[in-house]
Backbone as JSON, one array per atom type, in Angstrom:
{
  "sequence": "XXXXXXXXXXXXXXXXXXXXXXXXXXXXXXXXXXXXXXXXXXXXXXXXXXXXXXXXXXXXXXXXXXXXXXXXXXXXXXXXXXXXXXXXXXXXXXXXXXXXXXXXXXXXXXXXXXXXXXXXXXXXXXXXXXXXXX",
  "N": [[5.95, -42.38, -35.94], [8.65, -44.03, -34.46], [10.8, -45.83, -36.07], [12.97, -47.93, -34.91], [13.47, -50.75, -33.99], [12.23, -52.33, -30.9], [14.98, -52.7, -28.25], [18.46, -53.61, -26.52], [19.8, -54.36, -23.81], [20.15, -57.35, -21.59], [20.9, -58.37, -18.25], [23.56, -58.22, -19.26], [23.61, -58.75, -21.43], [23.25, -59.5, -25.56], [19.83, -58.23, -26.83], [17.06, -58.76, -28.59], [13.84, -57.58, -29.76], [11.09, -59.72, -30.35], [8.37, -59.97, -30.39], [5.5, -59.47, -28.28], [2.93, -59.93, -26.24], [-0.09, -58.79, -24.27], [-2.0, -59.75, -21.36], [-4.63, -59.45, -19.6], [-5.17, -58.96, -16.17], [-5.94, -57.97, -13.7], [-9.41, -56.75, -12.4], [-9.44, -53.58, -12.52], [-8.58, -53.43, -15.23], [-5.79, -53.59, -15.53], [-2.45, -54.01, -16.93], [-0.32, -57.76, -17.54], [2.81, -57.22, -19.52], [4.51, -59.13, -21.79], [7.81, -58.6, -23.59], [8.91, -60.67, -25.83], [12.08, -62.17, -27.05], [14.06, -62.52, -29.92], [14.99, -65.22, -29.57], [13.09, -66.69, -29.1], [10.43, -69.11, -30.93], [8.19, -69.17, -31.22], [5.49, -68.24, -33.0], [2.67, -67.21, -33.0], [2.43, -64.46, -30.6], [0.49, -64.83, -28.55], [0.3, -67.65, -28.39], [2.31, -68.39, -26.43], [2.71, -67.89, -23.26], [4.39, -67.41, -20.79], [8.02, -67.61, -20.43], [10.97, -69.02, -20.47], [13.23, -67.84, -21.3], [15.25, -64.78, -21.59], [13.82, -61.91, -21.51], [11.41, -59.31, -21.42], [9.53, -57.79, -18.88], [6.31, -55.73, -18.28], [3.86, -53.89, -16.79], [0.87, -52.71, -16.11], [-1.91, -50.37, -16.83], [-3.91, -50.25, -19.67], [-5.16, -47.49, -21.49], [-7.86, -46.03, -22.86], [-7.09, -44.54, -24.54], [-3.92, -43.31, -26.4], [-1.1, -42.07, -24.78], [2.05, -41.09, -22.44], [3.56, -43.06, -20.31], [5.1, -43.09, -17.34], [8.28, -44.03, -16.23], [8.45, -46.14, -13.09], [9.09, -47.83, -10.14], [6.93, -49.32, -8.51], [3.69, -50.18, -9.26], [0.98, -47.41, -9.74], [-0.69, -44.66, -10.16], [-2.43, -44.71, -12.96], [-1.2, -43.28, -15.31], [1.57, -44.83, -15.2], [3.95, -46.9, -15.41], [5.39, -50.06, -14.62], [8.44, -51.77, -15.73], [10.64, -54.2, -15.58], [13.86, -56.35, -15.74], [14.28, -59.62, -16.94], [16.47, -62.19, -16.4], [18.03, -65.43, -16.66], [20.05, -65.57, -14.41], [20.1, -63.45, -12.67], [17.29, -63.4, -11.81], [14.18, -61.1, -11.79], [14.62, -57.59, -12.26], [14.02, -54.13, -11.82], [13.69, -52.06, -13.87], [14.85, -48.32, -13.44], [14.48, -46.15, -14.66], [12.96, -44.02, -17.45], [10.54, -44.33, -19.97], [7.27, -45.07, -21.28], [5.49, -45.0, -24.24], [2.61, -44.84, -25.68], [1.12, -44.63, -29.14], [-1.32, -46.03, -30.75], [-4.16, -47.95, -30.4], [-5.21, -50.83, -31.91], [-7.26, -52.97, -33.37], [-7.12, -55.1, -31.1], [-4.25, -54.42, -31.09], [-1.63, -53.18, -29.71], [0.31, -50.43, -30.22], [3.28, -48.85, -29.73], [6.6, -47.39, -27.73], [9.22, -47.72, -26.37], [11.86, -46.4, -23.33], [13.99, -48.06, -21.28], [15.63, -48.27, -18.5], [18.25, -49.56, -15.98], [20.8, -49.85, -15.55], [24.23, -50.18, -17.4], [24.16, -52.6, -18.13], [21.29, -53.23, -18.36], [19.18, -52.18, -20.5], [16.78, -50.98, -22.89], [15.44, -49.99, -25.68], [13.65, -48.97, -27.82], [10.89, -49.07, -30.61], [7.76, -51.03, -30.3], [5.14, -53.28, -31.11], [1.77, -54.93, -29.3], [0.1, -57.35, -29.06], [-3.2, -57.68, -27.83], [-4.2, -59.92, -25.76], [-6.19, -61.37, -24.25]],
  "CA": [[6.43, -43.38, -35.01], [10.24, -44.26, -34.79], [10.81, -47.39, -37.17], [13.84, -48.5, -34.63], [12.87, -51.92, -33.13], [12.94, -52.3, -29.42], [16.8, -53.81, -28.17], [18.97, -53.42, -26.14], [20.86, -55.32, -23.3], [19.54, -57.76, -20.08], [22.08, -59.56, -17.79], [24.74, -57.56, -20.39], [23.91, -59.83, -23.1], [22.46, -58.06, -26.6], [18.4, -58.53, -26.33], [15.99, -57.96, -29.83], [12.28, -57.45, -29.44], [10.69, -60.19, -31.55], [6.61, -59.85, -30.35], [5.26, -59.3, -27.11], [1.48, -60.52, -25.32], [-0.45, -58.75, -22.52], [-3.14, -60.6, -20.86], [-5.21, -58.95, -18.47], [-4.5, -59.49, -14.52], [-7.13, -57.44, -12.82], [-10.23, -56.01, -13.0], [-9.46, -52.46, -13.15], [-7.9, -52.97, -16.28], [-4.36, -53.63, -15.36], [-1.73, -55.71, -17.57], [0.98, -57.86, -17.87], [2.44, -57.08, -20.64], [5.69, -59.81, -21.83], [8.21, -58.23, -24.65], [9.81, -61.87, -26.2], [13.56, -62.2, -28.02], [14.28, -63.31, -31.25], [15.6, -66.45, -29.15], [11.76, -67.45, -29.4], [10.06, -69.66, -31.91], [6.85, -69.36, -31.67], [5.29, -66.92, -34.34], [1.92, -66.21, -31.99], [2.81, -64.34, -29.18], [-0.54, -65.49, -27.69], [0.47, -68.99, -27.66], [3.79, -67.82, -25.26], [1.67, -66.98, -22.08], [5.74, -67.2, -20.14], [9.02, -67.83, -21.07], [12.71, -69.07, -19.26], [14.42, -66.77, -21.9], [15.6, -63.19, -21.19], [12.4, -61.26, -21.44], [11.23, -58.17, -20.38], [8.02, -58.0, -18.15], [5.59, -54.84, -18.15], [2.71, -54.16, -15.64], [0.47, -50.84, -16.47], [-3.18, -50.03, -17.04], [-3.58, -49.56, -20.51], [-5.86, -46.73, -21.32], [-8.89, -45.98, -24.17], [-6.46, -43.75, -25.73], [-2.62, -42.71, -26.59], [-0.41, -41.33, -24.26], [2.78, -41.4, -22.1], [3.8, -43.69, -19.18], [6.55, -42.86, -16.6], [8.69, -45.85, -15.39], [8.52, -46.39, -11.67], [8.77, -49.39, -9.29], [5.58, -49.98, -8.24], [2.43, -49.04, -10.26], [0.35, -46.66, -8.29], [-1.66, -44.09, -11.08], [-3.02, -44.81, -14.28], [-0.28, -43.3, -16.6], [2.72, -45.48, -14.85], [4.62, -48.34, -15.99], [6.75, -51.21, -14.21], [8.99, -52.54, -16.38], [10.96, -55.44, -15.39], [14.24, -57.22, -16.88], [13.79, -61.29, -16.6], [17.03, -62.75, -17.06], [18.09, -66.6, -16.1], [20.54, -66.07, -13.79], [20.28, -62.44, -11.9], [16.1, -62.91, -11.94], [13.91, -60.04, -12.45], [15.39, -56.72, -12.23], [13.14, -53.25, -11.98], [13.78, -50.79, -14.38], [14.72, -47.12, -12.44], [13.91, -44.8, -15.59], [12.92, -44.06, -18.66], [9.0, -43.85, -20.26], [6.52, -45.3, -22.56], [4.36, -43.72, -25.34], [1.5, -45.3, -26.56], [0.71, -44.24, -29.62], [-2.18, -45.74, -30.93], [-4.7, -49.2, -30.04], [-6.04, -50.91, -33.21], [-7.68, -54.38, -33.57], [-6.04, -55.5, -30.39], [-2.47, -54.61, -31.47], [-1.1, -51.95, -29.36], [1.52, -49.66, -30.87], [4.2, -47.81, -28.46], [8.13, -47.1, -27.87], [9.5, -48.09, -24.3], [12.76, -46.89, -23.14], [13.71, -48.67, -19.55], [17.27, -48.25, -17.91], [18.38, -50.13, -14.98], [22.35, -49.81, -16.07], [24.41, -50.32, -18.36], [23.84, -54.48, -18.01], [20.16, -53.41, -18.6], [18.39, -51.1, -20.62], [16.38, -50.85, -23.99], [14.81, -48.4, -26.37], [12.85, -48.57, -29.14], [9.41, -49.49, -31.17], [7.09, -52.25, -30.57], [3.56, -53.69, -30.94], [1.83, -55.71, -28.32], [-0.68, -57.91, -29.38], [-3.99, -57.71, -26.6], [-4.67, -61.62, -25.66], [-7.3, -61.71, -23.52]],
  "C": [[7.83, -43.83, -35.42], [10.16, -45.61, -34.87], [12.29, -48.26, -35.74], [13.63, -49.27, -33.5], [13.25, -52.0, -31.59], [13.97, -53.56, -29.05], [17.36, -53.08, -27.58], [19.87, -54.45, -25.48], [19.82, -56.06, -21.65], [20.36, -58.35, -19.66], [23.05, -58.93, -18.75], [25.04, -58.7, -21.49], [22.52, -59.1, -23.92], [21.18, -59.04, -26.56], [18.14, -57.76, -27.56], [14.71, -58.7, -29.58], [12.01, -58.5, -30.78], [8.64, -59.53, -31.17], [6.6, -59.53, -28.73], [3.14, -59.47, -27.15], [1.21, -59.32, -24.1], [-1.53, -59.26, -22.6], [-3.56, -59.53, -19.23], [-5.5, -58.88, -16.68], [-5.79, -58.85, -13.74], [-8.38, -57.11, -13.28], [-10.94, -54.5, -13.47], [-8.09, -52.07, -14.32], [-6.44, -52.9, -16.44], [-3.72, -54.72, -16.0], [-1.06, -56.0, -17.76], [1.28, -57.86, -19.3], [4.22, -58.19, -20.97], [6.45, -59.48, -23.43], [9.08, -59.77, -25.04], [10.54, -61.42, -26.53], [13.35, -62.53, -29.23], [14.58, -64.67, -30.7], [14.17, -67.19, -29.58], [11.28, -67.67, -30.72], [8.41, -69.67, -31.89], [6.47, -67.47, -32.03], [4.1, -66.33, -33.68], [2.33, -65.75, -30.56], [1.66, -64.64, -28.31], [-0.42, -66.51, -26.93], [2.1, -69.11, -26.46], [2.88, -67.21, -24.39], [3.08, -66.76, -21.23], [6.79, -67.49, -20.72], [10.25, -68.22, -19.98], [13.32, -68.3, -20.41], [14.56, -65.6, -21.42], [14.17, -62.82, -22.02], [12.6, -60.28, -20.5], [9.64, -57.73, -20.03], [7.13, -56.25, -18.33], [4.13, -54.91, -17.44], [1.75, -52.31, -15.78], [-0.99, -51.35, -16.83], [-3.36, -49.07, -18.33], [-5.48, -48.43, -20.62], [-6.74, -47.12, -22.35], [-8.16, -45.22, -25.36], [-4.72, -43.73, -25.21], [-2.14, -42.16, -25.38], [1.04, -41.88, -23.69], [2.62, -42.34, -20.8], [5.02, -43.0, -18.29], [6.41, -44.1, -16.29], [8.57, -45.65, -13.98], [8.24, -48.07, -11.11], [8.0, -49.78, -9.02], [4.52, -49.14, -8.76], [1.38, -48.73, -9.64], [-1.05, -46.22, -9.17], [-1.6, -44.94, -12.5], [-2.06, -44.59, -15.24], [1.35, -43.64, -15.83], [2.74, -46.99, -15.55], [5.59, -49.53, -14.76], [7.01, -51.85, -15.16], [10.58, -53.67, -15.35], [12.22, -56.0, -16.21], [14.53, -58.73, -16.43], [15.04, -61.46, -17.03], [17.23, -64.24, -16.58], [18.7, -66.46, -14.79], [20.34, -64.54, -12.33], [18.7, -62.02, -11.29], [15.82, -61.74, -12.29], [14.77, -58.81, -11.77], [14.34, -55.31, -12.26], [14.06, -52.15, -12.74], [14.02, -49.35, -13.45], [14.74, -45.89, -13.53], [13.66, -44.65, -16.57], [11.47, -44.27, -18.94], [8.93, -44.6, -21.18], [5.53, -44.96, -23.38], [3.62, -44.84, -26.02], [0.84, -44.6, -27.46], [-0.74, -44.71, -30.51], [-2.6, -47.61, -30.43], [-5.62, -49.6, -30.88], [-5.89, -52.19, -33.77], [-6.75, -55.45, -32.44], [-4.58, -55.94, -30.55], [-2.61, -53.52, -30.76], [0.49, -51.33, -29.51], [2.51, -48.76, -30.07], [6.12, -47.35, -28.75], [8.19, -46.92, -26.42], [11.27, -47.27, -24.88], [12.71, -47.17, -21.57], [15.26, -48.92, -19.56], [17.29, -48.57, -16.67], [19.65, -49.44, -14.53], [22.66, -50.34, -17.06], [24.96, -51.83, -19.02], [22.1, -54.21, -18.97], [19.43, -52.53, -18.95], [18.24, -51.66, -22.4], [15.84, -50.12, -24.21], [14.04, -48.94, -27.65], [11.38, -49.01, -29.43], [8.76, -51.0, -30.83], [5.74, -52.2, -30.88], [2.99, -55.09, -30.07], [0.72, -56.58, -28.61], [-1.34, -58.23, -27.73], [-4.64, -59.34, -26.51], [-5.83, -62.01, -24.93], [-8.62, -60.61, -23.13]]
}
C-alpha cells in the first residue's frame, strides 16, 4: 500500500487528509463516506458527522472484500464511486476522473487510495483509512 497521505487541492487551496467517517445512508449498503483536513480538531472522526471546512464527500457501496472503484457522477453499479469536492465558497464540485482501490476492511477501519480530478483547482491522490461509524 502506498505510504503517501491523501492531498491535494479544493477551491485551489492546498487540502491534507487528516481522518475521514462513513455512515451508512441506505439499505443496500450504500455510504457516505467524509475525507476531513488537518484544519479539523477533533481526533474521532465519528464525532464529525459534517463539517463547513473544505472536505471531500464520497458516496459508494462498500463491498465484503478489496477491490477497485471507478469515479463517475452518479453511482449506478456496485464498484463506482462519487466523489465530491466541498469547498465554502464554489459548493460541492463532482469529481470527472480518477479511481479508488480498496485494499483491505479490518475492525471497521477501511484501508484504500483515492485519486479524484475535477481540474487543476481540484484534485487529490493518495492513502487513507476510513473509519466505519455506523
Amino acid at each position: 500500500m502506498p505510504d503517501e497521505v491523501l492531498q491535494g487541492k479544493i477551491d485551489g487551496e492546498e487540502w491534507t487528509y487528516k481522518s475521514a467517517n462513513a455512515y451508512l445512508e441506505s439499505a443496500d449498503f450504500r455510504y457516505r463516506v467524509t475525507f476531513l483536513s488537518t484544519e479539523e480538531t477533533v481526533s474521532d472522526p465519528c464525532a464529525l458527522r459534517g463539517t463547513a471546512k473544505r472536505h471531500i464527500t464520497a458516496f459508494l457501496r462498500f463491498p465484503e472484500y478489496s477491490g477497485d472503484y471507478t469515479l463517475t457522477p452518479q453511482l449506478v453499479n456496485d464498484n463506482e464511486v462519487v466523489v465530491t469536492f466541498n469547498a465554502d465558497i464554489s459548493g460541492s464540485l463532482v469529481a470527472s476522473s480518477g479511481f479508488m482501490s480498496i485494499f483491505a476492511i479490518e475492525n471497521r477501519v477501511v484501508f484504500g487510495y483515492l485519486q479524484a480530478v475535477l481540474d487543476d483547482d481540484n484534485t487529490v491522490e493518495g492513502s487513507f483509512q476510513i473509519r466505519l461509524c455506523n
